[in-house]
C-alpha positions in Angstrom: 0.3 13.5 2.4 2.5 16.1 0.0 2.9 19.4 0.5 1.1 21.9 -1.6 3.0 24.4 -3.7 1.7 27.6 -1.1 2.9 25.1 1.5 5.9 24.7 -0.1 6.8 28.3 -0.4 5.8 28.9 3.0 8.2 26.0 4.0 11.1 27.6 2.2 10.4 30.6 3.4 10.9 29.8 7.3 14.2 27.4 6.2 17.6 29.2 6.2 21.1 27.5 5.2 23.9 28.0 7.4 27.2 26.5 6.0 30.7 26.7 7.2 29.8 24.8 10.5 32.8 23.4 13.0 33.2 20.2 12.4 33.3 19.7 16.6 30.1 21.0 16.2 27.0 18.6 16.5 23.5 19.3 15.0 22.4 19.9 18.2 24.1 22.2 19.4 23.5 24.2 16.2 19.7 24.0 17.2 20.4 25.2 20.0 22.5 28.5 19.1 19.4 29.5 16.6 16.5 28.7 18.5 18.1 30.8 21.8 18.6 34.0 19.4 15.6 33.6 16.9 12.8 32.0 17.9 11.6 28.3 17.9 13.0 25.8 15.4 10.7 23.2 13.4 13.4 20.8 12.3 16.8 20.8 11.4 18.8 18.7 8.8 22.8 18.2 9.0 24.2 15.5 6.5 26.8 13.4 7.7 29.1 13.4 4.5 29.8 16.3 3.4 33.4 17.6 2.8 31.7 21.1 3.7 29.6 20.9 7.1 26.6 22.7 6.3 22.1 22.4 8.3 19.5 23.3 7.1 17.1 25.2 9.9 13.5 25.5 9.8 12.0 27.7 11.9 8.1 28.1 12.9 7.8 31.6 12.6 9.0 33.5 9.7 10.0 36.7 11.8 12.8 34.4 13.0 14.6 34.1 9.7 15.3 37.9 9.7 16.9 37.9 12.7 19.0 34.1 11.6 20.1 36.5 8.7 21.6 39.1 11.5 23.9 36.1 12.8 25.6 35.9 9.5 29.4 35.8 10.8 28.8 34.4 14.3 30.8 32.1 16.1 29.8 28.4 16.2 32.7 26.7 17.8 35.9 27.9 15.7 34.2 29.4 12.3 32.2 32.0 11.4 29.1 31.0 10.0 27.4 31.7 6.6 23.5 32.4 7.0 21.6 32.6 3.6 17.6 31.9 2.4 17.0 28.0 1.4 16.2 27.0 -1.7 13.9 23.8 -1.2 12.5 22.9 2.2 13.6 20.1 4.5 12.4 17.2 3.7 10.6 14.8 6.3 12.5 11.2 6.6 10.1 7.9 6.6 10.5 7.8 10.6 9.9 10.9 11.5 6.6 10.3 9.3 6.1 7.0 11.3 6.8 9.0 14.7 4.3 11.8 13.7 1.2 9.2 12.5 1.3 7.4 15.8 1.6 10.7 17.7 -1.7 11.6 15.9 -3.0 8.2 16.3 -2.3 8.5 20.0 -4.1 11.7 20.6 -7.1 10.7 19.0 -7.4 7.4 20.9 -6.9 10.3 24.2 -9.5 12.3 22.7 -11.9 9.5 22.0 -11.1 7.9 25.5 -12.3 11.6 26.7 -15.3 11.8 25.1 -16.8 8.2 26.1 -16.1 9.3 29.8 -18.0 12.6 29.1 -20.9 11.0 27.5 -21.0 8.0 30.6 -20.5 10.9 32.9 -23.8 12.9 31.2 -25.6 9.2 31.0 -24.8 8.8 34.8 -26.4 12.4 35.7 -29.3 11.7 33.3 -30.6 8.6 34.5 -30.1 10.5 38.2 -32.4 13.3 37.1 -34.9 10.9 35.2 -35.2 8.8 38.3 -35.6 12.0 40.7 -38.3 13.2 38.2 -40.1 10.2 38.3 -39.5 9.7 41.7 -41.3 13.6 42.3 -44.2 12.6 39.6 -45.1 9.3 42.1 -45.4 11.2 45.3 -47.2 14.0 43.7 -49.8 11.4 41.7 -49.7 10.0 45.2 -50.7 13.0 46.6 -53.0 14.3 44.3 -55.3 11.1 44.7 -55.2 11.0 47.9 -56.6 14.2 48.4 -59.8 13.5 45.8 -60.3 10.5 47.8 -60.5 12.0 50.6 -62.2 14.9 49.6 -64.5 12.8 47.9 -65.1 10.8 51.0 -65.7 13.9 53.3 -67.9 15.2 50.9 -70.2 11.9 50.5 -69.7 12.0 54.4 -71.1 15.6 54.9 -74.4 14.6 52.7 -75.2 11.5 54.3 -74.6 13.1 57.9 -75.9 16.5 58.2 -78.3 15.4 60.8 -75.0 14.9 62.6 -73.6 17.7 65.1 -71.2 20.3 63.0 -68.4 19.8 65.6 -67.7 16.2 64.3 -68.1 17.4 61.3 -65.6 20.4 61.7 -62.9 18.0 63.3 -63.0 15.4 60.7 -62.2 18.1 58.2 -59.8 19.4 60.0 -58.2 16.4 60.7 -57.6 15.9 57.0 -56.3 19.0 56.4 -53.6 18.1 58.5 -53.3 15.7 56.7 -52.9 16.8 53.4 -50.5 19.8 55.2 -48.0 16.9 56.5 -48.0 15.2 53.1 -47.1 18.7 52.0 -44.2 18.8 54.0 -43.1 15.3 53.4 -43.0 16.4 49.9 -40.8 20.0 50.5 -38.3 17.8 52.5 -38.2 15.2 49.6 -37.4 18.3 46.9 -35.4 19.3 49.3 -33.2 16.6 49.8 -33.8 15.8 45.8 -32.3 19.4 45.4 -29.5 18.4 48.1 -28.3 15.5 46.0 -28.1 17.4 43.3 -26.0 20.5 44.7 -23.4 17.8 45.7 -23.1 16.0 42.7 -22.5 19.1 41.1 -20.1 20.5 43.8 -18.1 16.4 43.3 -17.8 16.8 39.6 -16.3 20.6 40.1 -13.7 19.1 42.5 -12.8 16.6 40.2 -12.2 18.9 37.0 -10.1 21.3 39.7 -8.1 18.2 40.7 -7.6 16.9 37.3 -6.7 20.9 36.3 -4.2 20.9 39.1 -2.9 17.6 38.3 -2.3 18.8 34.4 -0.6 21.8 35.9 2.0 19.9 38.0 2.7 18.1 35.3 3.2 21.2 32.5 5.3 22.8 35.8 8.0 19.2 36.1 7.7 19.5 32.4 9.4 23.1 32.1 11.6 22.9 35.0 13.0 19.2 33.2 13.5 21.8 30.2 14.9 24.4 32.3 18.1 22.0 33.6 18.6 20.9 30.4 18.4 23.9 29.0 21.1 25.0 32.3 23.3 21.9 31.4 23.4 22.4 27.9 24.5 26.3 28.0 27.0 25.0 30.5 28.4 22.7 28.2 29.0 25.1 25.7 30.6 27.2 28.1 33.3 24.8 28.7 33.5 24.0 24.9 33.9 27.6 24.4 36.7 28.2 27.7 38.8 24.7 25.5 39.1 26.2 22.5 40.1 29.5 23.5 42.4 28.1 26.2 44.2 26.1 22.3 43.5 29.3 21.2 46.4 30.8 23.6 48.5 27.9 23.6 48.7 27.9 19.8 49.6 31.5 19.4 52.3 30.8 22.5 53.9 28.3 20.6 53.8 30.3 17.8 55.1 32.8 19.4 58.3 30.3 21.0 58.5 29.1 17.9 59.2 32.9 15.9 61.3 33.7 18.4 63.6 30.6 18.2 63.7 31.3 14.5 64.4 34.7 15.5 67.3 33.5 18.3 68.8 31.1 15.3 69.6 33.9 12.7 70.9 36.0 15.2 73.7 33.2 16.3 75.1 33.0 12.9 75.9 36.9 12.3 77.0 37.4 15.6 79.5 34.8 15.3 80.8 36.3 12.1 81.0 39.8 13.8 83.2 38.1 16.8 85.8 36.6 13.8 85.9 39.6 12.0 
């Protein structure tokens, strides 16, 4: 998809040239030197032939190109390099496009791979609570004609025996009130144990999230201590690079310096000689 013209702008604005590059000097390590002193780099460009070695930097934030400016005349390698504003923006090859659509494919495949486990997850817990509702509605419809029944039957049983003694009467009535008070209690240890189940589903699903959290976490943690050694190694590297080329530094101006004075030593021989005959 192209870029629109605010895009554009914005682009070129966050893109600074830096020419007069080393030619020891990789695009890498160029990345590097801006991105330890400015701020976080997009992309870089460096083309191959070119009888002046120049990048292209794009940064993600446009505070950084102030401070890129700042570094006008630093040290990359041997030169002194020349920091100015862009004029175009860098433009993305065909594979890094390729590399970025699959990166985007990839993450929504994750992302759609997420949400299907979410929505079994919520179909799992549904069916659960629909089962335990219907489970509840059973023993309570159970309950509930039970009771009329036998209501209705102590009732029909009271008219057709009040000739009968009221003690048989009084311990048939209370012999199903404790009846209907145990079904009670069968029911408050079923809700109970309903509301149990529950709790510990709940209390499973929050370990699991805190485990997958944790897991994610360990993960970004190997991830920035990977970045940190390379990050170690690299500045390392450079350190040495920097130690070689001033150690030619010195032997260059000693040689120089052997080399004057030999100069020096071979005028001297010819006068002196002349002084001895005269």
């Amino acid at each position: 998809m192209a870029a629109t013209p605010d895009q554009r702008k914005e682009q070129v604005a966050r893109t600074v040239y830096a020419g007069n590059i080393d030619y020891a000097v990789n695009e890498l390590e160029v990345r590097q030197f801006f991105e330890e002193r400015c701020g976080k780099v997009m992309r870089t460009s460096m083309p191959d032939n070119s009888a002046n070695k120049y990048c292209f930097i794009e940064f993600e934030n446009q505070s950084s190109v102030q401070i890129a400016f700042a570094l006008n005349g630093s040290i990359i390698g041997t030169k002194a390099v020349k920091v100015a504003q862009a004029n175009g923006p860098i433009m993305k090859s065909a594979s890094a496009n390729v590399t970025d659509l699959k990166s985007q494919q990839l993450n929504a495949i994750n992302s759609q791979a997420y949400a299907m486990a979410l929505q079994q997850e919520a179909m799992k817990y549904q069916q659960y609570t629909s089962a335990a509702a219907k489970k509840k509605k059973k023993k309570r419809r159970k309950y509930s004609t039970s009771s009329s029944s036998s209501s209705n039957s102590s009732r029909s049983r009271g008219r057709r025996s009040r000739h009968k003694k009221r003690r048989r009467y009084s311990s048939s009535s209370s012999s199903s009130y404790d009846r209907r008070r145990h079904k009670s209690h069968k029911d408050r240890r079923d809700r109970d144990r309903d509301d149990r189940d529950k709790r510990d589903s709940r209390d499973k699903d929050k370990d699991k999230e805190r485990d997958r959290d944790d897991r994610r976490e360990r993960d970004d943690r190997k991830d920035r201590d990977r970045d940190d050694r390379r990050e170690r190694d690299d500045r390392k590297e450079r350190d040495r690079d920097e130690e070689r080329s001033s150690r030619r530094e010195r032997d260059r101006e000693r040689d120089d310096r052997s080399s004057r004075d030999d100069r020096r030593e071979s005028r001297d021989k010819p006068r002196e000689r002349e002084r001895d005959e005269d």
